[in-house]
C-alpha positions as CSV (number, residue, x, y, z in Angstrom):
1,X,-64.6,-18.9,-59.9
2,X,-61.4,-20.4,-61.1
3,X,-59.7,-20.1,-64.7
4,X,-60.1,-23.8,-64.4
5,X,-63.7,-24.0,-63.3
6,X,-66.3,-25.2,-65.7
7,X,-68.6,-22.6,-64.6
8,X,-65.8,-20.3,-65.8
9,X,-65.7,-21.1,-68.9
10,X,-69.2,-20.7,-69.2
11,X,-68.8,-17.4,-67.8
12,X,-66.1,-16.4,-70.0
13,X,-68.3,-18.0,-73.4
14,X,-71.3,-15.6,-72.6
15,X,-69.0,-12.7,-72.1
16,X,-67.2,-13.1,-75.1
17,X,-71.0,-13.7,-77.5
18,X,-72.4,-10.4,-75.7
19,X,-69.0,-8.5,-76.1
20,X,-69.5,-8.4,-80.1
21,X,-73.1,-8.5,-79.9
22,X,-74.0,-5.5,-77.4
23,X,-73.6,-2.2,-79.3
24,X,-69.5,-1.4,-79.7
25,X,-70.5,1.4,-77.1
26,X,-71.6,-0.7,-74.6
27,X,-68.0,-2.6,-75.1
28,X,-66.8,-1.3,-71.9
29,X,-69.4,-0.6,-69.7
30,X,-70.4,-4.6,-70.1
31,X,-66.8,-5.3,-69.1
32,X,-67.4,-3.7,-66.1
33,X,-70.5,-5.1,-65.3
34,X,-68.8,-8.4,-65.7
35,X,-65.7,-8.2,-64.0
36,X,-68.2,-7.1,-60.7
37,X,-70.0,-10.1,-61.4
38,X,-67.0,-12.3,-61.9
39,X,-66.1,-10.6,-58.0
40,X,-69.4,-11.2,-57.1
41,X,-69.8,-14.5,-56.8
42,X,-66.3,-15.1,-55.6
43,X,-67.8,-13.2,-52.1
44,X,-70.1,-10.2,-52.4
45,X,-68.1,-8.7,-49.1
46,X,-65.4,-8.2,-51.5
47,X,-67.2,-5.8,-53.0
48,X,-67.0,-3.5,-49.8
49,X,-63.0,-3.4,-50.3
50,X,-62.9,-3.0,-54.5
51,X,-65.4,-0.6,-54.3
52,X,-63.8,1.9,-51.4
53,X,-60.5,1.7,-53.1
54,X,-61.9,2.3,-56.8
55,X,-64.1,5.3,-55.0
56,X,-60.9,6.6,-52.7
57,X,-58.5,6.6,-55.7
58,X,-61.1,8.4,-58.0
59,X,-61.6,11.4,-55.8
60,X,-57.8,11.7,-54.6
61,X,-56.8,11.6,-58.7
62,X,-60.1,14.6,-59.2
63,X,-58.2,16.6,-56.6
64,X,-54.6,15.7,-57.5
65,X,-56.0,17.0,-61.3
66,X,-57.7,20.4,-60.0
67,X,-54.2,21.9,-58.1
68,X,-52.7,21.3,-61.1
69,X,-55.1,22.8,-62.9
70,X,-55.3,25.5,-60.6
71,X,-51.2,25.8,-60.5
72,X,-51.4,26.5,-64.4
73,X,-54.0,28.6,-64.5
74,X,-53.1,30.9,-61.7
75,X,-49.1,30.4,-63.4
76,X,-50.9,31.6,-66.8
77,X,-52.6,34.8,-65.2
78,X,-49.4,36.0,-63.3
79,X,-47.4,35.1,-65.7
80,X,-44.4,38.4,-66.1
81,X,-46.0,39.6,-62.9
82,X,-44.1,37.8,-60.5
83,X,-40.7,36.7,-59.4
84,X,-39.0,33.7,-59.9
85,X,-39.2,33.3,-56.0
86,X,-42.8,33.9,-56.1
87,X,-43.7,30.9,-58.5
88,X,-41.1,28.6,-56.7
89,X,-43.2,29.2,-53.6
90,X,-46.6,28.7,-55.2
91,X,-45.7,26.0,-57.0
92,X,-44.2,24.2,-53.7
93,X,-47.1,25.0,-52.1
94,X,-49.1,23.2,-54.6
95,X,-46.9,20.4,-54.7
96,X,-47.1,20.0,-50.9
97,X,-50.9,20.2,-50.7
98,X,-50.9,17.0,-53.6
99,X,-48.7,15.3,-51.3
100,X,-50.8,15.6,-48.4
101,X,-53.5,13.9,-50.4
102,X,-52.0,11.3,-51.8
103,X,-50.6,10.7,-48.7
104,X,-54.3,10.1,-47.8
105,X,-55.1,7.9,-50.5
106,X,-52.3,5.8,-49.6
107,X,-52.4,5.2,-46.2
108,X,-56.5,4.7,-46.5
109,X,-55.7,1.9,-49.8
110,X,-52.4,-0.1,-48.3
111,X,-53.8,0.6,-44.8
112,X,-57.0,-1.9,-45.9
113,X,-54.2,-4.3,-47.1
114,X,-52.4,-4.4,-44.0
115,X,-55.1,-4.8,-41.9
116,X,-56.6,-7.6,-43.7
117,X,-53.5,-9.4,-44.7
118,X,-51.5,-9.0,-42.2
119,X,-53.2,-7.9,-38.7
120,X,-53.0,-12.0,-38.3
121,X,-49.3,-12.3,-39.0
122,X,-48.6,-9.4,-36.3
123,X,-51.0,-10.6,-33.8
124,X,-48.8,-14.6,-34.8
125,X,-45.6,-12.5,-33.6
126,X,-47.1,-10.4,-30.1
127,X,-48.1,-14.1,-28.7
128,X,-44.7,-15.4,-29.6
129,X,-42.8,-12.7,-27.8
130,X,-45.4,-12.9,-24.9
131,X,-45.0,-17.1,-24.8
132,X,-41.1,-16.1,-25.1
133,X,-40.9,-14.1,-22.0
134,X,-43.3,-16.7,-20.1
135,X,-46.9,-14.6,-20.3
136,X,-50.2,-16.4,-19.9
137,X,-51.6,-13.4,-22.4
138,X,-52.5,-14.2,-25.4
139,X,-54.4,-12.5,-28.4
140,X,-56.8,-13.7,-30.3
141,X,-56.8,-13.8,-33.7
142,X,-59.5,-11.8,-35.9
143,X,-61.8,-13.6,-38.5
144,X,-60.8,-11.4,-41.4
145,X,-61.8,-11.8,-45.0
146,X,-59.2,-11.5,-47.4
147,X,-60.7,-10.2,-50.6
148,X,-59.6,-12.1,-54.2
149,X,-56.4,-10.4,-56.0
150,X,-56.2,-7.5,-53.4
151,X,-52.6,-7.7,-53.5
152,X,-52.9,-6.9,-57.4
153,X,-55.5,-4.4,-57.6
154,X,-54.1,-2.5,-54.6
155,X,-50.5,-1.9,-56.0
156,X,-52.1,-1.2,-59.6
157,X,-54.4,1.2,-58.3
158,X,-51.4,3.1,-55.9
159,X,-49.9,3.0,-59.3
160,X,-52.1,5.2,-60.9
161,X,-52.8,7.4,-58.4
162,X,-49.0,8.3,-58.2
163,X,-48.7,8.7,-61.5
164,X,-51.4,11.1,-61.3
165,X,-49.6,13.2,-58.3
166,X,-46.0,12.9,-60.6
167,X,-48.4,14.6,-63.8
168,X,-47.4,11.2,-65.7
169,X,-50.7,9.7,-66.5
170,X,-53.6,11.9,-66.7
171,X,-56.8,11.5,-64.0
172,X,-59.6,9.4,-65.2
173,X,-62.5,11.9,-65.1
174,X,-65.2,8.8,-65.1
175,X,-65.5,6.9,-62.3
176,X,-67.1,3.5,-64.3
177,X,-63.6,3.8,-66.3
178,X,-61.7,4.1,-63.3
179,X,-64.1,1.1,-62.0
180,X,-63.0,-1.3,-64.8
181,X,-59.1,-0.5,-64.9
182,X,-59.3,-1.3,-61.2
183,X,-61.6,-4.6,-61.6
184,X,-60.7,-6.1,-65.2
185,X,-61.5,-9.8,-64.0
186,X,-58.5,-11.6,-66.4
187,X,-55.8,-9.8,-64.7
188,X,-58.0,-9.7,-61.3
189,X,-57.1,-12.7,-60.1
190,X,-52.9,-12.9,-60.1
191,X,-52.1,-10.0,-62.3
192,X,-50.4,-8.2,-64.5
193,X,-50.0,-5.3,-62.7
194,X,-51.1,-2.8,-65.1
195,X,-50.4,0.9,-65.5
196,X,-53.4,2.6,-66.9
197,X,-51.6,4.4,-69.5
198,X,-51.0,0.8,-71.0
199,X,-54.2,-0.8,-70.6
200,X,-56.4,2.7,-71.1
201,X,-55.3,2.4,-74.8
202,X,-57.4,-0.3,-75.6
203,X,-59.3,-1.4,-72.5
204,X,-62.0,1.7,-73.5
205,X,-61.7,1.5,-77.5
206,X,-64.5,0.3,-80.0
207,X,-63.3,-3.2,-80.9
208,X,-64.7,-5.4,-83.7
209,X,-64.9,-9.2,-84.0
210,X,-61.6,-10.0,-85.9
211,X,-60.9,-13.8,-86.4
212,X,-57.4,-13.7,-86.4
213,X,-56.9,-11.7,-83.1
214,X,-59.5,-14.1,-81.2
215,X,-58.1,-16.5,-82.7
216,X,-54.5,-15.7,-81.2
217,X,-56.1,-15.2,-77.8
218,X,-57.5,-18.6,-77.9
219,X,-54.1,-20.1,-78.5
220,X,-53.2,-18.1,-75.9
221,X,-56.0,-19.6,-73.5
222,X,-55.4,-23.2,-74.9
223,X,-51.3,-22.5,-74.1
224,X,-52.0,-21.4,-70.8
225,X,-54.6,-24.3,-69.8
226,X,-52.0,-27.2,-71.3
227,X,-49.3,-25.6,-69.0
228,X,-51.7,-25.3,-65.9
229,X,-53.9,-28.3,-66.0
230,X,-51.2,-30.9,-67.8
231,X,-48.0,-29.6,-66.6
232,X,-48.6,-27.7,-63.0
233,X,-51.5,-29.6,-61.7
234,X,-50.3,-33.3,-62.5
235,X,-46.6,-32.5,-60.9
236,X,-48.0,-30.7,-58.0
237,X,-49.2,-34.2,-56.9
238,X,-45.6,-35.4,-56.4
239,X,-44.6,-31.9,-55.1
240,X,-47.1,-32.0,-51.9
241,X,-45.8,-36.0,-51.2
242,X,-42.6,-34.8,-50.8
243,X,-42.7,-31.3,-48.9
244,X,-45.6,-32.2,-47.0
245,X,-43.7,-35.3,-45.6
246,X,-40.3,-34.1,-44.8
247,X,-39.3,-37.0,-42.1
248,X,-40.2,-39.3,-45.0
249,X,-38.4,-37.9,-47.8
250,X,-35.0,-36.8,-47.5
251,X,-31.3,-36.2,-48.6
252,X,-31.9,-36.5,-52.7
253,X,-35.8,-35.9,-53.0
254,X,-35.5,-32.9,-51.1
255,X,-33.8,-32.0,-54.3
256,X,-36.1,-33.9,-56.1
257,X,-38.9,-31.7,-54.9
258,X,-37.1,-28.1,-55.2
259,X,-36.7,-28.8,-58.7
260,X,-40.3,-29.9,-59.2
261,X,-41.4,-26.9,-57.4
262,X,-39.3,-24.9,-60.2
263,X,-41.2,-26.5,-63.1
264,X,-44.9,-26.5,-61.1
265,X,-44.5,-22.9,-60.3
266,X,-43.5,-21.6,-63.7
267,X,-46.4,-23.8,-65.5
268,X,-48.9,-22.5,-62.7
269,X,-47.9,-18.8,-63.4
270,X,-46.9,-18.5,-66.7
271,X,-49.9,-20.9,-67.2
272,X,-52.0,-18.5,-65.8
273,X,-50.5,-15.0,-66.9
274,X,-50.9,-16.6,-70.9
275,X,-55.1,-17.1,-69.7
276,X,-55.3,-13.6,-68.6
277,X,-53.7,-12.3,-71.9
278,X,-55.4,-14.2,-74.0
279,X,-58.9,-13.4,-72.7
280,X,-57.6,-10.1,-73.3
281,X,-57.1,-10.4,-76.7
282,X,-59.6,-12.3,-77.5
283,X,-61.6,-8.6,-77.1
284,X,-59.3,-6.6,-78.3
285,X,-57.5,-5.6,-75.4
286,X,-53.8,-5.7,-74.6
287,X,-52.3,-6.3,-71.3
288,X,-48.8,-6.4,-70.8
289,X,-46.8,-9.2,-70.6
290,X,-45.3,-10.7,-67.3
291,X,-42.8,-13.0,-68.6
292,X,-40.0,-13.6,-70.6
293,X,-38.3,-17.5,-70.6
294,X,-36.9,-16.7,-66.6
295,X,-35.4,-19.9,-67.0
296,X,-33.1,-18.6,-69.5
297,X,-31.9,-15.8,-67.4
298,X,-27.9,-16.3,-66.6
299,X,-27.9,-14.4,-62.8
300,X,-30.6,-13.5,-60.5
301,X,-30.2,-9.9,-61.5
302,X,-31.5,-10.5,-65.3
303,X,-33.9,-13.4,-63.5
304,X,-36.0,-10.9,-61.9
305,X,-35.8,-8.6,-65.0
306,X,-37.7,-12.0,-67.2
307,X,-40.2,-13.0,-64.3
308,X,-43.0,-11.4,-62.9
309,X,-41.8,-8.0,-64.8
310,X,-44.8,-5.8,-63.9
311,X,-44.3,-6.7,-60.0
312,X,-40.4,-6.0,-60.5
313,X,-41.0,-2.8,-62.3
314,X,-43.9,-1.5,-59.8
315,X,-40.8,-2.0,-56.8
316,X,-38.1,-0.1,-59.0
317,X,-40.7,3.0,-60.4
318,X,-42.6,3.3,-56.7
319,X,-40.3,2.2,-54.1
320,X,-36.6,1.8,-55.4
321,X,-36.0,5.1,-57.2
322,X,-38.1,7.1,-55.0
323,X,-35.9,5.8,-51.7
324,X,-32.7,6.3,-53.4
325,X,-32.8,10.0,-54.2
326,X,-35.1,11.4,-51.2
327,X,-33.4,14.1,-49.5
328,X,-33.2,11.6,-46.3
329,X,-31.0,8.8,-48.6
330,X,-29.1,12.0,-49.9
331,X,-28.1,13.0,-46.7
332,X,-26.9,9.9,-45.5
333,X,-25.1,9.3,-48.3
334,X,-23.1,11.8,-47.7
335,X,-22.2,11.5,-44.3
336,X,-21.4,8.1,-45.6
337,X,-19.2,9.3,-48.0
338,X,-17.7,11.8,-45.4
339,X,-17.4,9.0,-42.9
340,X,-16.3,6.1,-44.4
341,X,-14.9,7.0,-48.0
342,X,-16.5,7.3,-51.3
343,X,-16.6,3.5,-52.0
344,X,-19.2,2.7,-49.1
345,X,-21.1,5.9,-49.6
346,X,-21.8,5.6,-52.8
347,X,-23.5,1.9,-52.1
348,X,-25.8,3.2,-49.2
349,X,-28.2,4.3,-51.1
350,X,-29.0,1.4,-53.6
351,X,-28.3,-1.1,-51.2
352,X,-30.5,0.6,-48.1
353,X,-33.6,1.0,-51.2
354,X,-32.7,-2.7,-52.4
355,X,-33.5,-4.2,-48.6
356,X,-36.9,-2.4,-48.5
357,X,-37.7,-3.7,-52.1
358,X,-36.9,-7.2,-51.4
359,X,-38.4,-6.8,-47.6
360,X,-41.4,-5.2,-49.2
361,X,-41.6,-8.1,-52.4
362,X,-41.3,-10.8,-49.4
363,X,-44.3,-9.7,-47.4
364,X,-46.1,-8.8,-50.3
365,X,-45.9,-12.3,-51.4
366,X,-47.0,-13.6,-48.0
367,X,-47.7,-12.6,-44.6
368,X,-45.5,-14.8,-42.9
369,X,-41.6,-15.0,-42.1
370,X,-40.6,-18.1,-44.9
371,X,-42.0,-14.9,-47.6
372,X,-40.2,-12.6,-45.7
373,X,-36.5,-14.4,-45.3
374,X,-37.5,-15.4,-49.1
375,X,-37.4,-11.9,-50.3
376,X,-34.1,-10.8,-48.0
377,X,-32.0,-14.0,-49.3
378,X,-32.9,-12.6,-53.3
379,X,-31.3,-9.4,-51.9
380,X,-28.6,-10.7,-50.3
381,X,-27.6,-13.1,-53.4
382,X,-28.5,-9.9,-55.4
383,X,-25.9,-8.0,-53.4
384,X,-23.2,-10.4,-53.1
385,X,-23.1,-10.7,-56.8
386,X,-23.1,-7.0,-56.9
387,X,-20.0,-6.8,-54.9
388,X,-18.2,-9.7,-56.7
389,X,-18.2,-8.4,-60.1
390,X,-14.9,-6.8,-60.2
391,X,-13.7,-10.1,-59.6
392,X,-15.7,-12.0,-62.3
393,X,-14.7,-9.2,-64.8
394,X,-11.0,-10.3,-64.1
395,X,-12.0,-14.2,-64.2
396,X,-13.7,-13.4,-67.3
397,X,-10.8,-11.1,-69.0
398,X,-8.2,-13.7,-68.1
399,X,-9.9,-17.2,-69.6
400,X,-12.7,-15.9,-72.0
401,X,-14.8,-18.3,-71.5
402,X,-18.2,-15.8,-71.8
403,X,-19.4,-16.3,-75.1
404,X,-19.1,-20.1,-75.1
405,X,-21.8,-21.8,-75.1
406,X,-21.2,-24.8,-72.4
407,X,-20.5,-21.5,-70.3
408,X,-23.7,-20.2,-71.4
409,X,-25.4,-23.5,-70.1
410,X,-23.7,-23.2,-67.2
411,X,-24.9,-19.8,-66.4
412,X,-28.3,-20.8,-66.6
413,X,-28.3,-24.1,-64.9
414,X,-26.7,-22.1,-62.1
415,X,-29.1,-19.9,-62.1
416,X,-32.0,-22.1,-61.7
417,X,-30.5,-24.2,-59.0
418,X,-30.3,-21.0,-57.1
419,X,-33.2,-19.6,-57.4
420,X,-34.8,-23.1,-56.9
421,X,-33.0,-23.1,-53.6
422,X,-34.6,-19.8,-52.2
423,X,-37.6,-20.8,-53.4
424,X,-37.5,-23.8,-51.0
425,X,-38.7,-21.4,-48.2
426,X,-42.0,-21.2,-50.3
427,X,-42.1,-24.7,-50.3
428,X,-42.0,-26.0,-46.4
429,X,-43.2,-22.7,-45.4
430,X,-41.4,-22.8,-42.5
431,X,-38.1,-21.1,-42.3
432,X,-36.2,-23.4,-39.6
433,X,-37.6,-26.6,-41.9
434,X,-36.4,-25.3,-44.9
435,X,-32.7,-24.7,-43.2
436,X,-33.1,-28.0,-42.3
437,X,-34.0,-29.4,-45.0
438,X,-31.3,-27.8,-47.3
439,X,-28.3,-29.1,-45.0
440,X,-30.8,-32.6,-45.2
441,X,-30.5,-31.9,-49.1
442,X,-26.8,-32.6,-48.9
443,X,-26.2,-34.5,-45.5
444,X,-28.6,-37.4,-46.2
445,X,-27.9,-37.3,-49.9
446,X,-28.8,-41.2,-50.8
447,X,-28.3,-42.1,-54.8
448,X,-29.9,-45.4,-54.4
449,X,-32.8,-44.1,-52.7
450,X,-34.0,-42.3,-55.7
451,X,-35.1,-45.3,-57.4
452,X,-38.3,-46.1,-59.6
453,X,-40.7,-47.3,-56.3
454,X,-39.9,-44.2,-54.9
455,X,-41.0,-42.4,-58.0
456,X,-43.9,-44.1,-58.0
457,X,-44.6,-43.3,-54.0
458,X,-45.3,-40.2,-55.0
459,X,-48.8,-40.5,-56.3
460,X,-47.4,-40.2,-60.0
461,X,-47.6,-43.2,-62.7
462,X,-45.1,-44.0,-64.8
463,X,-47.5,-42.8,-67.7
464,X,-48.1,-39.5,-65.9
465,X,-43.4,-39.0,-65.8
466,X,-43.7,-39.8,-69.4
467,X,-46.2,-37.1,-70.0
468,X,-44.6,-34.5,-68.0
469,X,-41.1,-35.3,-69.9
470,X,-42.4,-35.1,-73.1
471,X,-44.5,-31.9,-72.1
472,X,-41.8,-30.0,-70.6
473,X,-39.7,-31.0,-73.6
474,X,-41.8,-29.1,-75.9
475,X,-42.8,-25.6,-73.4
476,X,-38.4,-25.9,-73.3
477,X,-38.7,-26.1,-77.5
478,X,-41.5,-22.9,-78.0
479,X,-39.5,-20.9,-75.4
480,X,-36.1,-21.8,-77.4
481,X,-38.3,-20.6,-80.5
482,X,-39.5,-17.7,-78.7
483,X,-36.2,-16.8,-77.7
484,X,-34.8,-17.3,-80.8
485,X,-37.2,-16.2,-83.3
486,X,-40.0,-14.3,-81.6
487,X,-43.6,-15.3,-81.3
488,X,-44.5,-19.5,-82.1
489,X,-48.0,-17.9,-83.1
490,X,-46.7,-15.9,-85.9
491,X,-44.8,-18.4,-87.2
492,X,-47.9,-21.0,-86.8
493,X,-50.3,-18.4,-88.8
494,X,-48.1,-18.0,-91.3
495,X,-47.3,-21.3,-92.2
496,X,-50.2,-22.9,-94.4
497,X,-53.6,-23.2,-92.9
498,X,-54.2,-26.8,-92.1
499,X,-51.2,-26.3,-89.9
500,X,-53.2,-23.6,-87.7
501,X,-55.9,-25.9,-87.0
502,X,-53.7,-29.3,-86.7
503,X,-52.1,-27.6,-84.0
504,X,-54.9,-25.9,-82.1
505,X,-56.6,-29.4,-82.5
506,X,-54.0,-31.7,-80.7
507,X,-53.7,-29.3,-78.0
508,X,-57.5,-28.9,-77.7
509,X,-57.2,-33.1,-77.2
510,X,-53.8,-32.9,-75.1
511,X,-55.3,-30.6,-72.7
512,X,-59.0,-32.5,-72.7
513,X,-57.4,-36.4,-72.7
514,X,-54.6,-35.6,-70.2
515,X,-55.5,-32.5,-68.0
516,X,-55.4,-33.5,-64.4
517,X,-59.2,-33.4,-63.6
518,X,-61.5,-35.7,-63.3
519,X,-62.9,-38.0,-60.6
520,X,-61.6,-37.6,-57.5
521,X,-59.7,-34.3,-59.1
522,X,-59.4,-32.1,-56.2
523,X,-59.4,-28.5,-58.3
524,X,-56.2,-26.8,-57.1
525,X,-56.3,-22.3,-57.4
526,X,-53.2,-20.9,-58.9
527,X,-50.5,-20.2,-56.4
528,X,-50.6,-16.5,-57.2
529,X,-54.2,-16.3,-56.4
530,X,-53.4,-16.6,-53.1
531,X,-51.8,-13.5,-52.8
């Protein structure tokens, strides 16, 4: 089932009537049963995978809970009794034995996401080496399923379970809890990335029907659908004329299409992110948000601090900061330091972590090289921008320009070309294309080609550009608002109450009148379900 399903709505209008009307301690166990329903019928084989990592990560977290248990007991009973040495090597014992199983519990959890996401794209790169040296061999490729959202609920669950080794999140002693921070279906099919100390608090709490928080949630829902089925869905038309026929279009709608791209991807995500959160809150429940207006950010750096924030935090807590001060990192810092001077030393280890972040967030993304070369070119813009800042401090100290606003504007608009531009690689899918057609971009660059029949070659009405203008004009004005002012929401309920209902009203009709469905609609999944 997807968000934009009929039969999900129905889905989602019986869970919300038996949500208030089960007994308030039935609450959670009902969202459980749900969300394995909601899996269900999506494939029942997925249930196989859920289940063995909910089940693995449950009895890792019991164990990881009784050494430390046992470390402050046996700590307690000895205490004045034994040397300072003595605890050290207890407790390091300890420690090593909770490594060893949460070594287990991550090798067993990512080692079912490898094999099914990317056994494929290895299996894609043995028959190219094999062709390249002239072999007859070939393998075969394995019909693997890959279950909904395992990307998601695989890095949330690691998550938890490390939190649980580092003593920073307390195990979950029932297994059905576990079961439902692991399976929630809102967030199941492209995230948040939740930590369970967030989404404990009010995932597995008595909640009572209050009209103004469902209400909020369903101008959450209704926000996210105009954005997906208005915005994403109509411009994704003119988004697969143009990348899927790159010998047709050329030079200017290569650019054309980049920036489409931009504005599809954002309304698909964000779109989808404000339907999960919603839901949500519609029962009470807070999940934590995953955007914050990218489009305003004024580098890359601050860029990936606005979008997809849970994903960009999970690299930095797990992968990042744990790379940068092992004792391996430590030691080659300082033979870099010894070797080649305290300048380069002391950028080894953020910039050795930063390429295993960005390799990591490319192949998570994908399992294939345009996801791959996607994540390194973030990290090498990232990088270079890193390295050039001494000399935009001096540009910036000599014609203070930095708090004007034109400069401001620039910032931005800079910042969205760019990222627009490494985003192209998602777009062809094909990393020699997408060179090829960014040197195209400029080389066959054709004003006069970009003309109204063109426009209308794309599968897109004149109407339907008119729409999307006028839409994208107002998501630009509530994220100005939110940027500005906080929450359009709060601001709606407190203004007088025919306001609240004019404005749920007309986009109840916007989305019903002019969402792209329909005859001949064919039903598109959101991009990050995919992953």
């Amino acid at each position: 089932m997807l968000f934009t399903d009929y039969s999900f709505i129905g889905f989602l209008i019986v869970v919300f009537v038996l949500y208030y009307t089960l007994p308030k301690k039935c609450q959670w166990p009902f969202l459980l049963v749900a969300s394995y329903v909601f899996y269900f019928v999506a494939s029942p084989s997925y249930l196989i995978f859920i289940a063995a990592t909910t089940i693995s990560t449950y009895l890792v977290s019991l164990k990881l809970d009784q050494l430390e248990t046992m470390q402050k007991a046996w700590l307690k009973e000895h205490k004045g009794q034994i040397s300072r040495e003595e605890k050290k090597e207890y407790k390091a014992g300890i420690k090593a034995k909770k490594w060893k199983w949460l070594l287990v519990c991550l090798i067993f959890n990512l080692g079912i996401l490898a094999v099914l996401k990317y056994t494929n794209f290895a299996i894609a790169n043995i028959n190219g080496i094999l062709e390249a040296f002239h072999s007859d061999r070939q393998l075969s490729f394995l019909n693997l399923v890959l279950p909904m959202g395992i990307s998601f609920y695989t890095f949330q669950t690691m998550g938890y379970i490390i939190d649980v080794y580092r003593g920073t999140s307390t195990a979950e002693k029932n297994p059905f809890k576990l079961a439902l921070f692991v399976s929630f279906f809102p967030q199941l099919v492209q995230g948040p990335i939740s930590r369970f100390n967030d989404l404990a608090k009010s995932l597995f709490e008595v909640h009572y029907f209050d009209p103004k928080v469902v209400s909020y949630g369903l101008y959450r829902i209704l926000w996210g659908y105009f954005k997906k089925v208005v915005v994403a869905d109509r411009i994704l038309t003119a988004v697969n004329a143009i990348i899927q026929n790159p010998d047709t279009y050329q030079g200017g709608f290569v650019f054309v299409g980049m920036m489409f791209y931009a504005f599809e991807l954002y309304a698909d995500f964000t779109g989808g992110i404000d339907i999960t959160i919603g839901i949500a809150q519609t029962m009470g429940i807070t999940v934590t948000e995953n955007f914050r207006r990218p489009y305003f950010s004024k580098n890359i750096k601050e860029y990936w601090k606005r979008w997809h924030i849970t994903m960009g935090t999970w690299f930095t807590d797990y992968i990042f900061y744990p790379i940068s001060v092992c004792k391996p990192m430590l030691k080659f810092s300082k033979f870099s330091r010894n070797t080649f001077g305290e300048n380069i030393g002391k950028r080894v280890p953020v910039y050795l972590s930063s390429f295993v972040v960005w390799f990591t967030t490319g192949i998570w993304h994908g399992a294939s090289w345009n996801f791959i070369v996607w994540g390194l070119m973030n990290y090498v813009v990232i990088m270079i921008s890193e390295e050039l800042e001494p000399l935009y401090r001096k540009f910036h100290s000599r014609f203070r320009v930095k708090d004007k606003a034109w400069y401001g504007v620039f910032e931005i608009v800079r910042t969205i070309l760019l990222m627009s531009a490494i985003r192209m690689f998602d777009c062809y899918r094909d990393v020699p294309l997408t060179f090829k057609m960014f040197g195209n971009m400029f080389a066959a660059f054709d004003l006069s080609a970009l003309n109204a029949e063109a426009f209308l070659g794309l599968g897109l009405s004149v109407a339907d550009y008119i729409l999307l203008f006028i839409c994208l004009l107002v998501i630009l004005a509530v994220s100005v608002i939110q940027e500005r002012r906080g929450s359009v929401r709060d601001i709606i309920f407190s203004s007088p109450a025919a306001w609240k209902y004019i404005v749920f009203g007309v986009l109840t009709i916007v989305v019903i009148v002019f969402g792209a469905y329909g005859i001949g609609y064919d039903q598109s999944q959101f991009i990050y379900n995919q992953f």
